[in-house]
N, C-alpha and C positions, 0 to 999 in steps of 0.2 A: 800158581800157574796162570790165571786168569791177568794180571797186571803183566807176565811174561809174555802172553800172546798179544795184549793189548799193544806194547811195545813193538812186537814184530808187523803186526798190521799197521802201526804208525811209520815204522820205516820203509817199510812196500808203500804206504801210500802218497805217504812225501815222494819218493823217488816216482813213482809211477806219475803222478799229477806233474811233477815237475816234466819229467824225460815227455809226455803226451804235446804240453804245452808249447815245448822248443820245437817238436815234430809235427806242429799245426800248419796245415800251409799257410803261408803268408806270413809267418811269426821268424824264429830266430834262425831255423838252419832251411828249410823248407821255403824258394818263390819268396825271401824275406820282402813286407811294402810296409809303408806307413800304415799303421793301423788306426791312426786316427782320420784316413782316406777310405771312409766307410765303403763305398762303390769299388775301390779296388780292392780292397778286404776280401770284400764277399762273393767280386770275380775271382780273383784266387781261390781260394776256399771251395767254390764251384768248377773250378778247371779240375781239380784231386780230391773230389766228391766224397770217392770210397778212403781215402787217406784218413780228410776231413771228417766224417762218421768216426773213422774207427780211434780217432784221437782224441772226440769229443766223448763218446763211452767210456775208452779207458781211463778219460780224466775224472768221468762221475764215479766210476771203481773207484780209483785212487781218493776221491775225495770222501766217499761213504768210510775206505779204510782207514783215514787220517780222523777223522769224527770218530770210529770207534776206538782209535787209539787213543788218540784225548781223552775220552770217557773213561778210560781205565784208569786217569788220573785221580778218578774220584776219591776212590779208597784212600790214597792217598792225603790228600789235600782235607777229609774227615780226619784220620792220624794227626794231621801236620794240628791244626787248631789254631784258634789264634785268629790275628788279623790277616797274617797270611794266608791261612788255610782258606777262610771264606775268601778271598782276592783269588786266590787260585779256583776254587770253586764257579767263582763269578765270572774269571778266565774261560775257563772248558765250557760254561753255557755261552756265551759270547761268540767262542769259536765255533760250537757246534752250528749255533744259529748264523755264522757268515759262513762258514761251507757250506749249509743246505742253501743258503741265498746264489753258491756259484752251481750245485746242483739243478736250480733250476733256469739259471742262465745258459749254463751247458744244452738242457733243453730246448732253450728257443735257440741255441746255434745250431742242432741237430734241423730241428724248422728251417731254419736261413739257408743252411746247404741243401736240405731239400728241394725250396723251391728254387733258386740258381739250377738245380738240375733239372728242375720242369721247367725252366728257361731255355734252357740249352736245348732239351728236346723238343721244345714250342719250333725253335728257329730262328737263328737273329736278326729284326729287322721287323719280325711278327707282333700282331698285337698283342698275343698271349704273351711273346719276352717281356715286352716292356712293360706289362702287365706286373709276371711273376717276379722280374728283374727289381723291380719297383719295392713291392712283396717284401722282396729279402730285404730291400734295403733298410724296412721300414722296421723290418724285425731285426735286425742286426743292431738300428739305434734303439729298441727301446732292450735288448740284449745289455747290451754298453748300459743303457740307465737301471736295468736291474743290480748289473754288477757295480753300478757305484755305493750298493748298498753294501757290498762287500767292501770296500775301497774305505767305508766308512768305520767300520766296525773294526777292522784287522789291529789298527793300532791300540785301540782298547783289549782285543783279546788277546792280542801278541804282549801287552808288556804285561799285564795280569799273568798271566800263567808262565812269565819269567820270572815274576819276581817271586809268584807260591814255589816254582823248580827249585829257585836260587835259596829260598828259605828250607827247602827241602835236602838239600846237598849243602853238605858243609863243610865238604874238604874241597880244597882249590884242585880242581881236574879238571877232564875233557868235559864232565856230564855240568860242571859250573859255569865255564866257559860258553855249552851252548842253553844254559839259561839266563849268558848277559847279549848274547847273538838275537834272541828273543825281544828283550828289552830294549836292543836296539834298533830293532827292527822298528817294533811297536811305536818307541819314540819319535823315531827318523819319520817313520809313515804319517804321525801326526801332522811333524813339523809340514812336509812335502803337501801332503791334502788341504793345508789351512793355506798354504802357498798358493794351491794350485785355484783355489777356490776365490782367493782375493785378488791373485793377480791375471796378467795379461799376455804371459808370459806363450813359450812354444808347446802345446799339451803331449807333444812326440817328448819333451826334455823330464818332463815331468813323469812320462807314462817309464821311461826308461829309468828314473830315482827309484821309481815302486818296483818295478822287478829286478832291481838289483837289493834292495830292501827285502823283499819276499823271498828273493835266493838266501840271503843271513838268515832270514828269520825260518826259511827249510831248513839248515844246517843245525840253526838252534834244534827244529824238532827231531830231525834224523838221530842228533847225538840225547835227545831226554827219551825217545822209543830203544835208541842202542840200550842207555842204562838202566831203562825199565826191565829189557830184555835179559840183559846179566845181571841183572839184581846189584845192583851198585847202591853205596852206602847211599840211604836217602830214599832211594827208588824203589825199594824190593819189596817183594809184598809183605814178609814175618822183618820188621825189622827191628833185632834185638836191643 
């Protein structure tokens, strides 16, 4: 039961982290701006304050619930043995330690919308806005520099803990399929981060490869928490 629930909190929390992130102001369906236009970001963000709050929490929910889902892979990935077993092992510490990294990036975005909202009650044009307005912005980039420690990480924990799933399911299915979703995530994310790192490129082009990479790489985990969940060949906790 215990790998069952783990499974279910991994697919509540993928979806919840996802659905929080698209409903952030300023992001994909919500006031969408360039998010690499730090000062419009965080004016946005500050115009639907109470929005911004309550999508920054739910996304630290969702991601507390995805860390304990991963961890249920443990039991697992001990069974599995082997070269994989420890790769997937190495996978789930990996993950765990870049989602506590967006955990508390989440954090200093709950600070950034704060102070944009003691801006706003300061009055614009006041020395307290330009003040607090300043504030946010300063926290918003070192936000951005926290989460590149995530940006960093995903592609090592993403293909690790596809390739221990993929070693773990052995018949060609859905639960196979989202542990090569995994791999290609993790892969792609490399390739995209060493790109983005060496070149000179548009960092909007770039920010858009990785959330379309991170959407595969949800998919992949939605469908290894579904199989967790029904005990699927591979995934189940007694597996005969």
């Amino acid at each position: 039961m215990t790998i069952k629930y783990a499974g279910l909190a991994l697919i509540i929390g993928v979806i919840l982290s996802f659905t929080s992130s698209i409903l952030f102001p300023g992001h994909l369906l919500i006031d969408p701006v360039d998010r690499t236009d730090f000062r419009e970001a965080v004016t946005v963000a500050g115009d639907a304050a109470a929005l911004a709050h309550i999508m920054t929490f739910l996304s630290i929910v969702g991601t507390i619930l995805t860390a304990y889902g991963a961890f249920g892979l443990f039991p697992l990935a001990k069974r599995l043995g082997g070269t994989a077993g420890n790769l997937l092992k190495f996978g789930i510490i990996l993950s765990i330690i870049e989602w506590s990294v967006i955990v508390i990036g989440m954090g200093m975005q709950h600070f950034s919308v704060h102070l944009m909202q003691r801006a706003t009650d300061a009055g614009a044009g006041s020395d307290d806005f330009v003040y607090f307005e300043d504030t946010a912005l300063i926290a918003h980039a070192m936000m951005t520099a926290v989460l590149l420690s995530f940006i960093t990480l995903f592609p090592f924990a993403s293909t690790l803990v596809g390739i221990g799933v993929n070693a773990l399911v052995q018949s060609m299915n859905a639960f196979k399929i989202g542990a090569y979703a995994l791999i290609v995530c993790g892969v792609g994310g490399l390739i995209v981060y060493l790109l983005a790192m060496i070149s000179t490129g548009d960092p909007a082009t770039y920010l858009a490869a990785f959330n379309i990479l991170l959407f595969i790489g949800a998919i992949g985990l939605v469908l290894t928490g579904l199989g967790m969940f029904k005990g699927a060949e591979g995934l189940a906790e007694d597996q005969s």
